[in-house]
C-alpha positions as CSV (number, residue, x, y, z in Angstrom):
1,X,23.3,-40.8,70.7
2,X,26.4,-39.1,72.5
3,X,26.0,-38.2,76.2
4,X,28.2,-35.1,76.1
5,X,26.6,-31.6,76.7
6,X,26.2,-29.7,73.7
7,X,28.7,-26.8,73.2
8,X,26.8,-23.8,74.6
9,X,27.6,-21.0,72.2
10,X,24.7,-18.9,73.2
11,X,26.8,-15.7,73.9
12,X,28.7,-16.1,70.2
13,X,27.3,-12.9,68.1
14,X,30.1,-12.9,65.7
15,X,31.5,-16.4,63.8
16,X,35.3,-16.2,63.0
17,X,35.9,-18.8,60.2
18,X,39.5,-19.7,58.5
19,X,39.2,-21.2,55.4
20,X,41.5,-23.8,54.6
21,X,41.2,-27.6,55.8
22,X,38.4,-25.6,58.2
23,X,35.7,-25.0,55.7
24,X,36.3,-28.5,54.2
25,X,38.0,-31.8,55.5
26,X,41.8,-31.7,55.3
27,X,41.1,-35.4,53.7
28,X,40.2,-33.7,50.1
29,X,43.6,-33.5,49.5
30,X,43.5,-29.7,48.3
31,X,46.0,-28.3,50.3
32,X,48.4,-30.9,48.8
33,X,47.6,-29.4,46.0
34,X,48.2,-25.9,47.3
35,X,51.2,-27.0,48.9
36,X,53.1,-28.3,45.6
37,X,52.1,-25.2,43.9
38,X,54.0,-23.7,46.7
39,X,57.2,-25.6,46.3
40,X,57.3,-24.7,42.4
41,X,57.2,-21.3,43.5
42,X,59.9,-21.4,45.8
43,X,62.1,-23.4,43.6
44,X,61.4,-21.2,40.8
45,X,62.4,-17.7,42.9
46,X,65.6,-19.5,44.8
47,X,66.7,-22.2,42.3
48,X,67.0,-24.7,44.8
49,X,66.0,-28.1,44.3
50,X,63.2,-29.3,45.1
51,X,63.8,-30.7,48.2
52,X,65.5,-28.2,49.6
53,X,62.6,-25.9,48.4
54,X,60.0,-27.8,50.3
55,X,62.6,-27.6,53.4
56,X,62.7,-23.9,52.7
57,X,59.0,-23.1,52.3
58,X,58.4,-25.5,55.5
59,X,61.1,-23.0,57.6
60,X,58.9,-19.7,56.8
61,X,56.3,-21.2,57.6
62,X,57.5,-22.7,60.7
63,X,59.4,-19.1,61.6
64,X,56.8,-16.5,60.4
65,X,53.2,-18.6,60.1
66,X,52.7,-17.9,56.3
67,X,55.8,-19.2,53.7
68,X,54.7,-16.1,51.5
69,X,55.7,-13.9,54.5
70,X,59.1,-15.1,54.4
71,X,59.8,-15.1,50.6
72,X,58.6,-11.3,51.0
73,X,61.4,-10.9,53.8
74,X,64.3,-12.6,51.8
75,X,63.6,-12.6,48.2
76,X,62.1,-9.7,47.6
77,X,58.3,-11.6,46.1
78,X,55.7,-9.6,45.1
79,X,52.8,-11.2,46.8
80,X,50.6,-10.3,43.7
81,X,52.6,-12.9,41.7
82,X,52.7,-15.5,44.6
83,X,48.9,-15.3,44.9
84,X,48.3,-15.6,41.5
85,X,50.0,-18.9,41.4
86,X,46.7,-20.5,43.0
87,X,43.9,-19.1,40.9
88,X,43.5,-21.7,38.5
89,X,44.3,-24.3,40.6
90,X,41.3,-27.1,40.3
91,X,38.5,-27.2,42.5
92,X,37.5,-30.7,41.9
93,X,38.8,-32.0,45.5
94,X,36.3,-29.5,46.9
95,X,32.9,-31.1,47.5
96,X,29.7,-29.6,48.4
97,X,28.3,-30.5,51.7
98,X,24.7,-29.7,52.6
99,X,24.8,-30.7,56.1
100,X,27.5,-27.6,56.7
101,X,25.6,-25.3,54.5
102,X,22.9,-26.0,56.9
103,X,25.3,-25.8,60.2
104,X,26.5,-22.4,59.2
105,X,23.2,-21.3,58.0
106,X,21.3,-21.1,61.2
107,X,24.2,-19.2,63.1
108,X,23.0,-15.8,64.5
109,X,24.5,-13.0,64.0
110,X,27.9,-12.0,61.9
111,X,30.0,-14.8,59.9
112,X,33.0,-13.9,58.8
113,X,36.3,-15.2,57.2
114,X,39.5,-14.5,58.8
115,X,42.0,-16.5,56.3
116,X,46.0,-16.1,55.3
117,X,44.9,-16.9,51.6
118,X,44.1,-13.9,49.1
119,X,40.6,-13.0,48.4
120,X,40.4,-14.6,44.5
121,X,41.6,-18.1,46.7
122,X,39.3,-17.3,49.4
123,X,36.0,-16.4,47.1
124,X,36.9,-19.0,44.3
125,X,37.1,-21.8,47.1
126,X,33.7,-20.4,49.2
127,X,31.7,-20.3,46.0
128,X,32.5,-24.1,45.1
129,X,31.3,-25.1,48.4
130,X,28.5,-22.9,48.8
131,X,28.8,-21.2,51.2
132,X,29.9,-17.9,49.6
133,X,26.2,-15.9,50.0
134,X,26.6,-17.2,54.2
135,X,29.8,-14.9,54.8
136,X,29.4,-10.8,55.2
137,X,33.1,-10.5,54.4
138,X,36.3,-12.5,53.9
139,X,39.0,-10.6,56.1
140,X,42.1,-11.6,53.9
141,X,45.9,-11.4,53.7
142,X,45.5,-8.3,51.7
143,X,43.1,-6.8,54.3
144,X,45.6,-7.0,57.4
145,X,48.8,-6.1,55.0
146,X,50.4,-9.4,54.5
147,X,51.0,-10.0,58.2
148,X,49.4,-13.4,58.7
149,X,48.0,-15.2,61.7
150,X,49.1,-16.3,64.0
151,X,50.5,-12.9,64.3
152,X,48.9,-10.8,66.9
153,X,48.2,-7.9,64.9
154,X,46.6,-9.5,62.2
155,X,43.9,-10.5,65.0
156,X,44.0,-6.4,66.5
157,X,43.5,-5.2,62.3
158,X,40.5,-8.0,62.3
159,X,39.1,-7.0,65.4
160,X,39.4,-3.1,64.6
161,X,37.8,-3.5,61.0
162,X,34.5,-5.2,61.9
163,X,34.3,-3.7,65.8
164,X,34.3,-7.3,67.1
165,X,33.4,-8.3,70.6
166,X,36.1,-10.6,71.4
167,X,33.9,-12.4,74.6
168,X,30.9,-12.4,71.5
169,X,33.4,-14.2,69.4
170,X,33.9,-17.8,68.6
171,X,37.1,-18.9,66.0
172,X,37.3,-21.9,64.1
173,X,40.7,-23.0,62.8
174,X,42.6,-26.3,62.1
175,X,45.6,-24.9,63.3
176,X,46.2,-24.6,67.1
177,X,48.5,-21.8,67.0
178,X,46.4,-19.9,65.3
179,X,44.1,-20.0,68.2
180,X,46.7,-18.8,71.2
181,X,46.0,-15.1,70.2
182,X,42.2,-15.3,70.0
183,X,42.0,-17.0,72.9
184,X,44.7,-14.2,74.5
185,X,41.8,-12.1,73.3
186,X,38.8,-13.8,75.0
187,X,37.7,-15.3,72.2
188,X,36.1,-19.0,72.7
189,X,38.5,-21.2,70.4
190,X,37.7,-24.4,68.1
191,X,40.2,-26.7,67.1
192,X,39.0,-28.0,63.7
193,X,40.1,-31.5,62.0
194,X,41.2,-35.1,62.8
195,X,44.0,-33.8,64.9
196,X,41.8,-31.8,67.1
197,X,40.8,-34.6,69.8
198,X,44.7,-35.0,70.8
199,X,44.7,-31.3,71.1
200,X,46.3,-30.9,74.8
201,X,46.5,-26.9,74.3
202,X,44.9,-25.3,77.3
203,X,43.7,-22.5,75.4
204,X,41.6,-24.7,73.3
205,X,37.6,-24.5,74.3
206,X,35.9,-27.3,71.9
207,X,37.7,-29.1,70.0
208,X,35.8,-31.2,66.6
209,X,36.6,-33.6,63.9
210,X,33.5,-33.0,62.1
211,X,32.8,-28.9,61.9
212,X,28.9,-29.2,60.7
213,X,27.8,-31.8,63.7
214,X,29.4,-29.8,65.9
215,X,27.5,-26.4,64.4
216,X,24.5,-28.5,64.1
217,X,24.3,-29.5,68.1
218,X,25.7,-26.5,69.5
219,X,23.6,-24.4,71.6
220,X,22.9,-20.9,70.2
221,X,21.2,-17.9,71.2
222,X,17.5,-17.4,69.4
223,X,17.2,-15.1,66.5
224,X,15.7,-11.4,68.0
């Protein structure tokens, strides 16, 4: 039995979820997959060689926080296309996990998906871990027009959309840069994923290798 408090949450009314290595373990493997799809893209719309491609698709993404966002700056790529790349990519690496459909469950209030993936991706992914009927929206690339996190007004188009409360608002991401502008915000921040304990980030609030124990013995506000 741990001795540390439980997270108090108890003034979270809205759940901000991203998707990717955050709604399952970054262990599965799929964003590998995701990733190489990526680099076919890139070497298919620049002719470079591999390599180079995956150097390429690494600098957007390093330099504008989505690689798609940087492909639309210099090569003209209609996102359409790029998206489409993904939605037949296998789901098998996905498992589901009944101890998170249970975490996420018993949260009060609003959940909602904040994700740079497309909304096919978002719902294709959602539905094979079952947790699709827990979400009242997925807030997509689409929805904040194809400017991604960590980009400060993909978090003001979020916030305006669903009227969110940032003080009322918790984030879970796997990426820490991701959370700088929520926390800018007043959002409470947690850092998702084996990385998360080495965190140093100030901004960080929790941080969690293991998203459904940390759901399951947080403290929450009772159900009106």
């Amino acid at each position: 039995m741990s001795d540390e408090p439980r997270p108090d949450l108890r003034h979270v009314e809205t759940w901000l979820f991203d998707l990717d290595n955050t709604l399952y373990p970054v262990e599965s493997g799929f964003m590998r997959d995701i990733e190489r799809r990526i680099t076919d893209f890139v070497v298919k719309v620049t002719g470079l060689a591999r390599e180079d491609a995956f150097r390429l698709q690494k600098d957007y993404l390093r330099d504008h926080g989505l690689s798609l966002t940087g492909l639309m700056l210099h090569h003209g790529v209609d996102p359409a296309e790029f998206h489409a790349v993904f939605h037949d990519l296998s789901l098998d690496s996905l498992a589901h996990d009944p101890e998170l459909v249970a975490a996420i469950a018993r949260l009060p209030g609003r959940r909602l998906i904040f994700t740079n993936a497309d909304d096919v991706h978002a719902r294709r992914v959602l539905d094979r871990l079952g947790l699709d009927h827990l979400f009242d929206e997925v807030f997509h690339i689409g929805s904040f027009d194809y400017v991604p996190k960590p980009d400060p007004r993909a978090f003001k188009r979020m916030n305006a959309a669903h009227g969110l409360d940032p003080r009322a608002t918790a984030f879970f991401e796997d990426s820490e840069r991701n959370l700088a502008p929520a926390a800018e915000l007043g959002m409470t921040t947690v850092l998702v994923g084996p990385h998360a304990p080495a965190s140093a980030a100030t901004f960080i609030d929790y941080k969690t290798e293991k998203l459904a124990r940390f759901l399951r013995d947080a403290q929450i506000r009772e159900a009106a």
